[in-house]
KOLLOLO-209604 format. One record per residue: residue number from 1; residue in three letters; x, y, z of N, C-alpha, C in turn. Coordinates in nm, 2 decimals, padded with zeros to 4 digits. Atoms other than C-alpha are relative to their C-alpha. Layout:
<n = NUM; res = ALA; n_xx = X; n_yy = Y; n_zz = Z; ca_xx = X; ca_yy = Y; ca_zz = Z; c_xx = X; c_yy = Y; c_zz = Z>
...
% end
This chain:
<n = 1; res = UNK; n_xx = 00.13; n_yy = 00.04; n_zz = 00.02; ca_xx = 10.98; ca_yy = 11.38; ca_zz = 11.17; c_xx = -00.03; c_yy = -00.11; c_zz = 00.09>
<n = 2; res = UNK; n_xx = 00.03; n_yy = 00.12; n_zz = -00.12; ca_xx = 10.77; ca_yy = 11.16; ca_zz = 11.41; c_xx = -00.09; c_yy = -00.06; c_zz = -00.11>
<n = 3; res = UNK; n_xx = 00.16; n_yy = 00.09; n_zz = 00.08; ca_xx = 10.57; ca_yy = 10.87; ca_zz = 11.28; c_xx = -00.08; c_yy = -00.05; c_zz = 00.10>
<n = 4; res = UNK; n_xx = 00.08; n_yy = 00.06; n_zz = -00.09; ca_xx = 10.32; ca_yy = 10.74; ca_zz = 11.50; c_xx = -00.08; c_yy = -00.09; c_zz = -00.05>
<n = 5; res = UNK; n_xx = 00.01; n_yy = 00.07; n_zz = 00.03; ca_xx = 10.25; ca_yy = 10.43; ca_zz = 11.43; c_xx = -00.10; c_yy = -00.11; c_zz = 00.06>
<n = 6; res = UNK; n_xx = 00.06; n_yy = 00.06; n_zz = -00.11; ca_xx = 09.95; ca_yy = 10.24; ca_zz = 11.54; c_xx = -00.06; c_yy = -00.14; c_zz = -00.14>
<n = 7; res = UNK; n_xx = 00.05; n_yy = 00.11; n_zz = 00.00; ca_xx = 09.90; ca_yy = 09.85; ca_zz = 11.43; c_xx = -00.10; c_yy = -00.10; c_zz = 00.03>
<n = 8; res = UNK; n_xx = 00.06; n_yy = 00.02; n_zz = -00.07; ca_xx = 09.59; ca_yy = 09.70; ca_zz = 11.41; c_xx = -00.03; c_yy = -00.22; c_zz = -00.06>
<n = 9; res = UNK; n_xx = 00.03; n_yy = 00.12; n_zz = 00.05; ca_xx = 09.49; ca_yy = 09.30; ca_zz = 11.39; c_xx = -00.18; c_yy = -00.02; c_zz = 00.03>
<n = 10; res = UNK; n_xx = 00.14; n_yy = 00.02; n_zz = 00.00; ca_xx = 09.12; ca_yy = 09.19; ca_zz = 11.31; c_xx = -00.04; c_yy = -00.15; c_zz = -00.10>
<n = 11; res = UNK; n_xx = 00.05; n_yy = 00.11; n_zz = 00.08; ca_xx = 08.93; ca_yy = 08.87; ca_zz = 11.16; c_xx = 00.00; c_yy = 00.04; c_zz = -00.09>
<n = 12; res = UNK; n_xx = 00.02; n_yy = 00.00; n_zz = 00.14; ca_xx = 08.94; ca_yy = 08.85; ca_zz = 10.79; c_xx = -00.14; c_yy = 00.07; c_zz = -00.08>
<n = 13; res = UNK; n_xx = 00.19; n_yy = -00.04; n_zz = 00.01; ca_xx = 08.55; ca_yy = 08.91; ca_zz = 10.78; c_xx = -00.02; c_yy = 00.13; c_zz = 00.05>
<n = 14; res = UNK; n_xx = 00.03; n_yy = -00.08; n_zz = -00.01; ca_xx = 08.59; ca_yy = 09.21; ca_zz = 10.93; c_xx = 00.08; c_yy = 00.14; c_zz = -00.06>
<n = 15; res = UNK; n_xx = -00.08; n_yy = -00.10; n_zz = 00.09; ca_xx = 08.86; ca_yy = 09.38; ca_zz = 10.72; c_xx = -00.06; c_yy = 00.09; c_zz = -00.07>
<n = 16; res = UNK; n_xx = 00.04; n_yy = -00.05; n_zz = 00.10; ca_xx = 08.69; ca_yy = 09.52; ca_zz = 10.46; c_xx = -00.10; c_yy = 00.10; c_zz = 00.09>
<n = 17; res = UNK; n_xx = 00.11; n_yy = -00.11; n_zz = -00.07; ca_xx = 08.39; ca_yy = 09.71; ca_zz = 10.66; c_xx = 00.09; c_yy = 00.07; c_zz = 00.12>
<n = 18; res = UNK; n_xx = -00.09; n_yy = -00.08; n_zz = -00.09; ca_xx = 08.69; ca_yy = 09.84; ca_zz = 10.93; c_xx = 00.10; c_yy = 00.08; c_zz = -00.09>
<n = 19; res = UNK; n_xx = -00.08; n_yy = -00.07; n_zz = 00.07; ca_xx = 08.90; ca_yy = 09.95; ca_zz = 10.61; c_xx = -00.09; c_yy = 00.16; c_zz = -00.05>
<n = 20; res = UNK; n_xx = 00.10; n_yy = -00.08; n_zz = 00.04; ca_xx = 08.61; ca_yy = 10.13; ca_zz = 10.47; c_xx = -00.01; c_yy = 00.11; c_zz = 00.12>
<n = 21; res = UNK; n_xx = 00.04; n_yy = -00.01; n_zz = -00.10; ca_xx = 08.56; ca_yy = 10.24; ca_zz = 10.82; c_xx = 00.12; c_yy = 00.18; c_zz = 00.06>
<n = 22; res = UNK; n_xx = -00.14; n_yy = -00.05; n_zz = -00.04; ca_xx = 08.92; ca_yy = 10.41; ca_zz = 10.88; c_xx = 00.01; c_yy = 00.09; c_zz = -00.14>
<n = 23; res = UNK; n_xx = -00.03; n_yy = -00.13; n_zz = 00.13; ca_xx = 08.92; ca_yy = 10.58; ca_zz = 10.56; c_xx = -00.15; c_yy = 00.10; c_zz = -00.05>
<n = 24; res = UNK; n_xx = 00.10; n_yy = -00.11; n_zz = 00.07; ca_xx = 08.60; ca_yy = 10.79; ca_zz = 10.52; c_xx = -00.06; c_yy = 00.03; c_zz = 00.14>
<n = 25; res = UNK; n_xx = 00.09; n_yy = -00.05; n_zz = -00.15; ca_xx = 08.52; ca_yy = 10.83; ca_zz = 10.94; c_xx = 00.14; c_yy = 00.04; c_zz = 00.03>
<n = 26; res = UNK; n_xx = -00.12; n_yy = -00.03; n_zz = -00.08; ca_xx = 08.84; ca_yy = 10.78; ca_zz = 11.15; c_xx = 00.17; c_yy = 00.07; c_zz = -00.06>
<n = 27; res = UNK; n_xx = -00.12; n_yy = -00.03; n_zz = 00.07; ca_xx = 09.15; ca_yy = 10.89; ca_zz = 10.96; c_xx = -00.03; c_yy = 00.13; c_zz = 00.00>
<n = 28; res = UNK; n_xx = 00.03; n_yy = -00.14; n_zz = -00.01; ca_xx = 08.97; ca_yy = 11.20; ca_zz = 10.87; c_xx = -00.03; c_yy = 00.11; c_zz = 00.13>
<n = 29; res = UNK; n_xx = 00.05; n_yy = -00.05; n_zz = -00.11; ca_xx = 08.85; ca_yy = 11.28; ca_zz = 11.21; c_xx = 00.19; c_yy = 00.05; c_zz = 00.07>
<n = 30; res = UNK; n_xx = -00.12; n_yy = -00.02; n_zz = -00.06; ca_xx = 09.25; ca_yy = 11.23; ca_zz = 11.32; c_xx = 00.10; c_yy = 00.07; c_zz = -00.08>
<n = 31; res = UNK; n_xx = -00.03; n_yy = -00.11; n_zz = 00.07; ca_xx = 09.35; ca_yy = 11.45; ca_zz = 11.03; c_xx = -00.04; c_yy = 00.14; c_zz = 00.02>
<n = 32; res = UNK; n_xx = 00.09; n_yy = -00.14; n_zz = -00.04; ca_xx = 09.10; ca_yy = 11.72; ca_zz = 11.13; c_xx = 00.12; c_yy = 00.04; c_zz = 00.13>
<n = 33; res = UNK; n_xx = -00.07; n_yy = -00.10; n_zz = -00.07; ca_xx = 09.33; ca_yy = 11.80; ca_zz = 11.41; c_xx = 00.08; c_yy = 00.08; c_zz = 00.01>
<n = 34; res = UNK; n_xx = -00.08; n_yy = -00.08; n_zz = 00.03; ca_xx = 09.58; ca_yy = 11.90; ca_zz = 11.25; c_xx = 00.13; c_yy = -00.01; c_zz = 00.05>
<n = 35; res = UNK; n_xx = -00.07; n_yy = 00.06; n_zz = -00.04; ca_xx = 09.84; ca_yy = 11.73; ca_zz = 11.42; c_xx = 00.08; c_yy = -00.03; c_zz = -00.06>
<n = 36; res = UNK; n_xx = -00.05; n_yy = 00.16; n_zz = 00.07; ca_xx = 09.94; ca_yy = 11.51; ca_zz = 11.17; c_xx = 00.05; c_yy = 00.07; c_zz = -00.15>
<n = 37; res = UNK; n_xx = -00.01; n_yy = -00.06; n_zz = 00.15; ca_xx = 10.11; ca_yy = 11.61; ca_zz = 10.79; c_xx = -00.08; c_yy = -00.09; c_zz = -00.06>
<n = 38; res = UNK; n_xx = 00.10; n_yy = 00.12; n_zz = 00.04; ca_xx = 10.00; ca_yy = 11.28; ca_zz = 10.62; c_xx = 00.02; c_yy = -00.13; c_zz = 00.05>
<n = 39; res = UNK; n_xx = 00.06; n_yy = 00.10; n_zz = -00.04; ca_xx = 09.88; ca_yy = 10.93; ca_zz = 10.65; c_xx = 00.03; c_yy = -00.10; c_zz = -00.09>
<n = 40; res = UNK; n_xx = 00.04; n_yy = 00.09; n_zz = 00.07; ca_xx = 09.91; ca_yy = 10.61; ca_zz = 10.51; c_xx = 00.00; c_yy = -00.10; c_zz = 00.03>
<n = 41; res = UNK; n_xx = 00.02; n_yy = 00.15; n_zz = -00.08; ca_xx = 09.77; ca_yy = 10.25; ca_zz = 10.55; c_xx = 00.07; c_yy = -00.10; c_zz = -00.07>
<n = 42; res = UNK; n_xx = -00.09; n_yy = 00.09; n_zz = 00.07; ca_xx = 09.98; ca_yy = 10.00; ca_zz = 10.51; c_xx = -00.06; c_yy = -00.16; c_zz = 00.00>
<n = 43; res = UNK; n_xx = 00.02; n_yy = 00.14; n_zz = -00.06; ca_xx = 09.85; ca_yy = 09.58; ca_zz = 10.47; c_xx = 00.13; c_yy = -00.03; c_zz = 00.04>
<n = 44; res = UNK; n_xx = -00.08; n_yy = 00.05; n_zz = -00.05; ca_xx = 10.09; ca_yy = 09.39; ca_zz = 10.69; c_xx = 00.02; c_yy = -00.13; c_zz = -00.10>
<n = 45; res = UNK; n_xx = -00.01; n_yy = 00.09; n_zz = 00.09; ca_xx = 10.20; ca_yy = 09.11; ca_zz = 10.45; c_xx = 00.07; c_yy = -00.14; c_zz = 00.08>
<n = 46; res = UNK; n_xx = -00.05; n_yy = 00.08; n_zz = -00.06; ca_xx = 10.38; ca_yy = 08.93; ca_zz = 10.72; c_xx = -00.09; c_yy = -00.03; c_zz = 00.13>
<n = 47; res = UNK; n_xx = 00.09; n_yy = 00.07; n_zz = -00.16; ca_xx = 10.20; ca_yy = 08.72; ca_zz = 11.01; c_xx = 00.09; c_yy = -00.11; c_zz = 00.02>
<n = 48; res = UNK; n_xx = -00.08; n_yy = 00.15; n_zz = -00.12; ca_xx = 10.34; ca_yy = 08.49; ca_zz = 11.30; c_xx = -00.10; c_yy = -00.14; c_zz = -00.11>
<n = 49; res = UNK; n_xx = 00.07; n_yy = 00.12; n_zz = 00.09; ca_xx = 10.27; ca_yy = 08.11; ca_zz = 11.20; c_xx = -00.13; c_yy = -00.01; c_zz = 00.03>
<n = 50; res = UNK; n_xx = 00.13; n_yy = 00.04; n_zz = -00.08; ca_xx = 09.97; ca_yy = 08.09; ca_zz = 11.47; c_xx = -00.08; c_yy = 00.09; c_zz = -00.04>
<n = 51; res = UNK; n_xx = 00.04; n_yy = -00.12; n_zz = 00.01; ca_xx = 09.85; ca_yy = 08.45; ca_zz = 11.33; c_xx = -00.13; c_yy = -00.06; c_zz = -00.11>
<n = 52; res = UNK; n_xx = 00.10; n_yy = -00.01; n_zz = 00.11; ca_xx = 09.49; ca_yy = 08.43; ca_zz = 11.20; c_xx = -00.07; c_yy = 00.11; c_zz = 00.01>
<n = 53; res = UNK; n_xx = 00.02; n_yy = -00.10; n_zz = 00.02; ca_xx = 09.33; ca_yy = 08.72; ca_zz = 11.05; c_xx = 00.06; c_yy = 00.10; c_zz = -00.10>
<n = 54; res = UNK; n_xx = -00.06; n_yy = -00.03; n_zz = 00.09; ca_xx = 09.46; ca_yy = 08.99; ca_zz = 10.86; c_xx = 00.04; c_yy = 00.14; c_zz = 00.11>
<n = 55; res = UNK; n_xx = -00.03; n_yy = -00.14; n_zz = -00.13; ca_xx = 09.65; ca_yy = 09.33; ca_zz = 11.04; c_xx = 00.06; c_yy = 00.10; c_zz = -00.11>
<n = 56; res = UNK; n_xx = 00.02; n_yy = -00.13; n_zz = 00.03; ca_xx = 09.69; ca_yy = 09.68; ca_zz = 10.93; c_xx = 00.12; c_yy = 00.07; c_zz = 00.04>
<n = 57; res = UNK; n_xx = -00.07; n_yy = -00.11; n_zz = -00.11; ca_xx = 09.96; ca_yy = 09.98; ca_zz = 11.02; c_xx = -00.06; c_yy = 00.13; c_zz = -00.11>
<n = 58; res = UNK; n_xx = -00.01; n_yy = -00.13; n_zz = 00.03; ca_xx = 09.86; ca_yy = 10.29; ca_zz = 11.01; c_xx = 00.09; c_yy = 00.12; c_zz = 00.06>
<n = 59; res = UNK; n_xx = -00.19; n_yy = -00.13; n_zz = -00.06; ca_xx = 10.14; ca_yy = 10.56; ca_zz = 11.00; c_xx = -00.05; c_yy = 00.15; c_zz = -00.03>
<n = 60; res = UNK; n_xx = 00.03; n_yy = -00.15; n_zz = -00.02; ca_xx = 10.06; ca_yy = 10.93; ca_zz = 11.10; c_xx = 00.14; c_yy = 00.03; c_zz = 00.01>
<n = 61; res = UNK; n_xx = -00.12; n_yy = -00.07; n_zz = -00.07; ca_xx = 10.37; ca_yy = 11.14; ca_zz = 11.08; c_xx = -00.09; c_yy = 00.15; c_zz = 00.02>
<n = 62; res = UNK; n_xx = -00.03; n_yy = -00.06; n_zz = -00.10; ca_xx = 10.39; ca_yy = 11.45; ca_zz = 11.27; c_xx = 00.15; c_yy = 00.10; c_zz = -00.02>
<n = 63; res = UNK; n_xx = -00.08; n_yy = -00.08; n_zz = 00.02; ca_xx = 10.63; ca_yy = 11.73; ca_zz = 11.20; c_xx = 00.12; c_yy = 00.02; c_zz = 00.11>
<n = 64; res = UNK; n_xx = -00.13; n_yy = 00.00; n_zz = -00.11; ca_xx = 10.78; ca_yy = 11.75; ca_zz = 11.55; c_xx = -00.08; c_yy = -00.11; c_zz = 00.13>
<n = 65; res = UNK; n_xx = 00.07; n_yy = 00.10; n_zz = -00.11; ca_xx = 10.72; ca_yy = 11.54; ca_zz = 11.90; c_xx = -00.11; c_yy = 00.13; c_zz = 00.06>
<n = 66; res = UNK; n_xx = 00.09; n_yy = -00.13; n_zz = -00.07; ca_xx = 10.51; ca_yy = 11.86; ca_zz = 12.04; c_xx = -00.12; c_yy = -00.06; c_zz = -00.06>
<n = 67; res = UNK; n_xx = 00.12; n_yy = -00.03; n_zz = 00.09; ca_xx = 10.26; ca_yy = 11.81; ca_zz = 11.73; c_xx = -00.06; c_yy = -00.18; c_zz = 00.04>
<n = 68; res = UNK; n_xx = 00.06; n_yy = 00.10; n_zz = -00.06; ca_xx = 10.23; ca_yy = 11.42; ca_zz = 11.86; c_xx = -00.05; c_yy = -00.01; c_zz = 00.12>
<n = 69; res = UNK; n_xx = 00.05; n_yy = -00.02; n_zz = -00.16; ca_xx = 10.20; ca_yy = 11.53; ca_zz = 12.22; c_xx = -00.13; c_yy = 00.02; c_zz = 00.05>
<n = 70; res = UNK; n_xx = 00.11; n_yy = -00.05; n_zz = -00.02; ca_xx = 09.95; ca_yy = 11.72; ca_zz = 12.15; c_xx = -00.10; c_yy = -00.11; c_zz = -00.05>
<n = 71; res = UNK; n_xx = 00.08; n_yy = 00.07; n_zz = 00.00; ca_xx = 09.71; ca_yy = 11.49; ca_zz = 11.98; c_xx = -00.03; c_yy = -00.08; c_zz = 00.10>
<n = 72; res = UNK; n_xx = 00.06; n_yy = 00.12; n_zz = -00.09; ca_xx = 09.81; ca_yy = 11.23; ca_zz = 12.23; c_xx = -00.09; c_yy = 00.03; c_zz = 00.13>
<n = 73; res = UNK; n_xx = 00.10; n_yy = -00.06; n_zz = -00.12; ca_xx = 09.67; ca_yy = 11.44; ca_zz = 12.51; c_xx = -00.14; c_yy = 00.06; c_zz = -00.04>
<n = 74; res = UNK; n_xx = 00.13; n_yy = -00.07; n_zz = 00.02; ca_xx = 09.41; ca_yy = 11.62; ca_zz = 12.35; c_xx = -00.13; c_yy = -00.05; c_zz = -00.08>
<n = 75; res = UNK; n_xx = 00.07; n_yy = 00.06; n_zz = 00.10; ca_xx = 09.27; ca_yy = 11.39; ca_zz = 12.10; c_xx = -00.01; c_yy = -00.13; c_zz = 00.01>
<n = 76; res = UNK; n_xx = -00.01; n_yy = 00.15; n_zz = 00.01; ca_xx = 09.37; ca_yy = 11.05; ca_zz = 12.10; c_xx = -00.14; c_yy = -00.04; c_zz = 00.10>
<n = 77; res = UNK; n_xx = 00.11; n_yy = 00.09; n_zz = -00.07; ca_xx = 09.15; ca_yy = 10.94; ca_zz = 12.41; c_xx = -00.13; c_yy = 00.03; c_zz = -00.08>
<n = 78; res = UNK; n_xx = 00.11; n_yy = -00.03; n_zz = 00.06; ca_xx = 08.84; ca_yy = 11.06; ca_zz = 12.25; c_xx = -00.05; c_yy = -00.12; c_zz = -00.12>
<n = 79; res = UNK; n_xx = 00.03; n_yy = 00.13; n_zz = 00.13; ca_xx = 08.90; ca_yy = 10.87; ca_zz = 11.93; c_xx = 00.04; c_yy = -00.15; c_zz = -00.02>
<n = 80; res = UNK; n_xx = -00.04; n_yy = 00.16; n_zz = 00.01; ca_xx = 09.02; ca_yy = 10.57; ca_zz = 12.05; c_xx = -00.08; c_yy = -00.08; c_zz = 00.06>
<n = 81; res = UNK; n_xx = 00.17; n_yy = 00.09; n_zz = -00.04; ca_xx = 08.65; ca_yy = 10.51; ca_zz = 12.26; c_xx = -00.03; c_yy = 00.02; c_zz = -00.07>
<n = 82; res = UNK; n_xx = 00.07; n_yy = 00.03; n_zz = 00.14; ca_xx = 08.49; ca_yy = 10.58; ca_zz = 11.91; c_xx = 00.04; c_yy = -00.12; c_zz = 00.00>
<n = 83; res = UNK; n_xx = -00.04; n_yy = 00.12; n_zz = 00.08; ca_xx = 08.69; ca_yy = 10.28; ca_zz = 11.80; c_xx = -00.03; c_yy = -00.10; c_zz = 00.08>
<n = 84; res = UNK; n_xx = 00.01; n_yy = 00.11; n_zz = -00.12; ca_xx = 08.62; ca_yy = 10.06; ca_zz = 12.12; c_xx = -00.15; c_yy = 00.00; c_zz = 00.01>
<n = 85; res = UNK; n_xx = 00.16; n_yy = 00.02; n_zz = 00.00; ca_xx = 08.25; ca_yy = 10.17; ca_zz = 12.12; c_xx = -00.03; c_yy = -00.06; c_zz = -00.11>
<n = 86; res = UNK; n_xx = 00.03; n_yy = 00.06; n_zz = 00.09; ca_xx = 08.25; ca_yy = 10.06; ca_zz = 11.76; c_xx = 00.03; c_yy = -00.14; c_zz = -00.03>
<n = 87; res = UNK; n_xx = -00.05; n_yy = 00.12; n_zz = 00.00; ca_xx = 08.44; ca_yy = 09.76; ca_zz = 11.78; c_xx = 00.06; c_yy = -00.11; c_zz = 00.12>
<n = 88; res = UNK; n_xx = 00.00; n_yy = 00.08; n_zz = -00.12; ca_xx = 08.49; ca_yy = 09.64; ca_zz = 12.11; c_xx = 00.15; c_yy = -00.05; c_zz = -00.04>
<n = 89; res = UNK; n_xx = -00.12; n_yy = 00.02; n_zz = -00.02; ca_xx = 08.72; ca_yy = 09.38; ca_zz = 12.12; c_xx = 00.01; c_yy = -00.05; c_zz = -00.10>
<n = 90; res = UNK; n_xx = -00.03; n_yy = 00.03; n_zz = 00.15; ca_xx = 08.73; ca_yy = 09.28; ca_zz = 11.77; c_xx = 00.15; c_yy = 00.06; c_zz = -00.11>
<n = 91; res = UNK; n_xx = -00.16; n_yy = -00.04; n_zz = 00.07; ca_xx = 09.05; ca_yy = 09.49; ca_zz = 11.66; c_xx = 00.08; c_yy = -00.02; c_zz = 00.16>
<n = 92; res = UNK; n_xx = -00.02; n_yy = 00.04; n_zz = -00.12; ca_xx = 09.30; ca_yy = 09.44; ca_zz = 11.90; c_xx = 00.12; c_yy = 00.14; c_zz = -00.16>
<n = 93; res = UNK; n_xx = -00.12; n_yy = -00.08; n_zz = 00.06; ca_xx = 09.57; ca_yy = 09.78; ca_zz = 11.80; c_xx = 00.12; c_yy = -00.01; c_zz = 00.11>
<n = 94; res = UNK; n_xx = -00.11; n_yy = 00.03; n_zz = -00.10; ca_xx = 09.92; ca_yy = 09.81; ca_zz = 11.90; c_xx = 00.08; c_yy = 00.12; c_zz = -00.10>
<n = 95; res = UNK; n_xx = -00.07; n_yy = -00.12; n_zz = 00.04; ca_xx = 10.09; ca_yy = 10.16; ca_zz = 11.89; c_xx = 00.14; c_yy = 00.00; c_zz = 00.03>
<n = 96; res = UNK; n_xx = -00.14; n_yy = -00.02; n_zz = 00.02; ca_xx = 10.45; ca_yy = 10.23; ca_zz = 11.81; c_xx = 00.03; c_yy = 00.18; c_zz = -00.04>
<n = 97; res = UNK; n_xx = -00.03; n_yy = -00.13; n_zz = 00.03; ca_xx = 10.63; ca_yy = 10.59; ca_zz = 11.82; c_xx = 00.14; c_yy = 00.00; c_zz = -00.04>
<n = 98; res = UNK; n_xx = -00.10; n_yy = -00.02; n_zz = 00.07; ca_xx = 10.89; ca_yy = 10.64; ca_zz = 11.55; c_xx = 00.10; c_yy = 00.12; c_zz = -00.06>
<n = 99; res = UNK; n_xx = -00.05; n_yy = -00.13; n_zz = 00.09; ca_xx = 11.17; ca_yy = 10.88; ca_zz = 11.45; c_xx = 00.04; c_yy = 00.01; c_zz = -00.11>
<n = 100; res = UNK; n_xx = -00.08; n_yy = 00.02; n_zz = 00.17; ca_xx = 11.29; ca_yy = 10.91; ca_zz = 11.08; c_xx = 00.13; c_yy = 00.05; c_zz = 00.05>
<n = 101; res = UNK; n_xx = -00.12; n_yy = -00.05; n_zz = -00.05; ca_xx = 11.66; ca_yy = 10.95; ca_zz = 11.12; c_xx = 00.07; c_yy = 00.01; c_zz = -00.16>
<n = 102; res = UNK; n_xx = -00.04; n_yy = -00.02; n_zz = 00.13; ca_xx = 11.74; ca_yy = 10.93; ca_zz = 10.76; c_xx = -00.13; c_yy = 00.02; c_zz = -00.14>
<n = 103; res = UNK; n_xx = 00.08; n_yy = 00.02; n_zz = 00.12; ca_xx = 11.62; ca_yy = 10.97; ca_zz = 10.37; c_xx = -00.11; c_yy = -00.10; c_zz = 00.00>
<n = 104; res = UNK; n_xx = 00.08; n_yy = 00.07; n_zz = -00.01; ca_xx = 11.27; ca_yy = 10.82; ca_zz = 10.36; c_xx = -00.07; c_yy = -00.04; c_zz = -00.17>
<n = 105; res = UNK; n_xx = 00.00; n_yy = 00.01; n_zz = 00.17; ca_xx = 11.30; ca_yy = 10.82; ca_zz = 09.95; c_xx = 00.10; c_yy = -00.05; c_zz = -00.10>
<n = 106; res = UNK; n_xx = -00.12; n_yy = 00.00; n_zz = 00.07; ca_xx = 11.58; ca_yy = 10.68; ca_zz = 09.73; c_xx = 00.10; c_yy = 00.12; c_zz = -00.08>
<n = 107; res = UNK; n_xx = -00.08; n_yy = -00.11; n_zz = 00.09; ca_xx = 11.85; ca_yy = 10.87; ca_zz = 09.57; c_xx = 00.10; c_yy = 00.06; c_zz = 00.13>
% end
């Protein structure tokens, strides 16, 4: 399983109207492709000392690397100037691509 893992940081003020934002427009739109098994947002609970604001990860897995390929070529650009049209430079994201190599559940 792939996780694709994309990290976002934003002002405090604008949390809430970008969470709202990511769960009833963008998430769904990056679900529609079909790419992706499921999704989930995680708050980041740890920040640098200088770190103001509050930051996000969102984790898409992905069944195989093919099923992330594809989005990244065929989708991703699309929905990532949505996000830039909508928010400029106000989130600042930072993508990570992950493999599960073990149990991702106890027991």
């Amino acid at each position: 399983m792939i996780i694709y893992n994309v990290t976002c940081h934003m002002d405090l003020a604008l949390a809430e109207e970008w969470l709202r934002w990511m769960q009833e427009i963008h998430i769904p739109e990056v679900m529609a492709t079909g790419c992706f098994q499921s999704v989930g947002i995680l708050k980041v609970l740890t920040n640098a000392d200088d770190d103001e604001g509050v930051n996000y990860s969102i984790q898409y897995s992905a069944e195989t690397m093919a099923d992330y390929e594809r989005y990244r070529d065929q989708y991703a650009p699309a929905l990532q100037q949505k996000t830039r049209e909508r928010y400029g430079e106000q989130i600042l994201a930072f993508r990570t691509l992950l493999e599960v190599v073990g149990p991702m559940s106890a027991g």
